[in-house]
N, C-alpha and C positions, 0 to 999 in steps of 0.2 A: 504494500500500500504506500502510494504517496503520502508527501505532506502537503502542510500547507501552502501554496508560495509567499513567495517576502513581500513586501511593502511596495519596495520598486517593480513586481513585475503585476501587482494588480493594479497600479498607475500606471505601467504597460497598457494591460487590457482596459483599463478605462477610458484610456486615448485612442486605442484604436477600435472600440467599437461604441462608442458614444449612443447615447438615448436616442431611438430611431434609426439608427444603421439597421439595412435590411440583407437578413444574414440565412446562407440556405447550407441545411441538416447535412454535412458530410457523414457522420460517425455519433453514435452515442449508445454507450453500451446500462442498459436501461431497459427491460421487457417492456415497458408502456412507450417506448420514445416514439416519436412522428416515425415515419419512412424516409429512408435517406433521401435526401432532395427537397424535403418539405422546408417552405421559405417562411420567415417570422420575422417581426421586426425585436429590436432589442429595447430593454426597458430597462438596462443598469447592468451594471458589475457591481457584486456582495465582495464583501471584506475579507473571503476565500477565494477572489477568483472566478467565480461561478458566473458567468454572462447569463442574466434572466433573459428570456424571449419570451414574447407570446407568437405563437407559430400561428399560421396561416389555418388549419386546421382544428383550433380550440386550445389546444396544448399548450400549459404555459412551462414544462419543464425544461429545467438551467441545463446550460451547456455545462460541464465540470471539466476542470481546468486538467490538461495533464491526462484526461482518459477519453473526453466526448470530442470533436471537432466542429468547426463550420468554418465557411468561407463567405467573407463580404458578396453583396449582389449588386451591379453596380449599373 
């Protein structure tokens, strides 16, 4: 199991994918997750890391840093 990440790489993530970046489901290992390719917009980075989304399909499950992926939509 990972850890946490540090201070500077969730200041990382919260620069790059800022409130409203619209961001589509590469990976996420999770038996509830979207299908990969399912597009959501972003509603924040938590204090682990975790890119909240709410997906295009209802789903508002976090991206988790270190295990899940996506890729901006541009």
């Amino acid at each position: 199991m990972i850890g946490f990440p540090s201070r500077e790489i969730v200041g990382q993530l919260k620069r790059q994918y800022p409130t409203g970046t619209r961001v589509e489901l590469l990976r996420m290992d999770d038996i509830s997750a979207p299908p990969t390719g399912t597009k959501g917009t972003v509603v924040g980075v938590d204090d682990v890391g975790s890119v909240m989304v709410h997906w295009d399909n209802g789903s508002t499950l976090s991206v988790v840093y270190g295990v899940d992926s996506v890729r901006k939509v541009y």
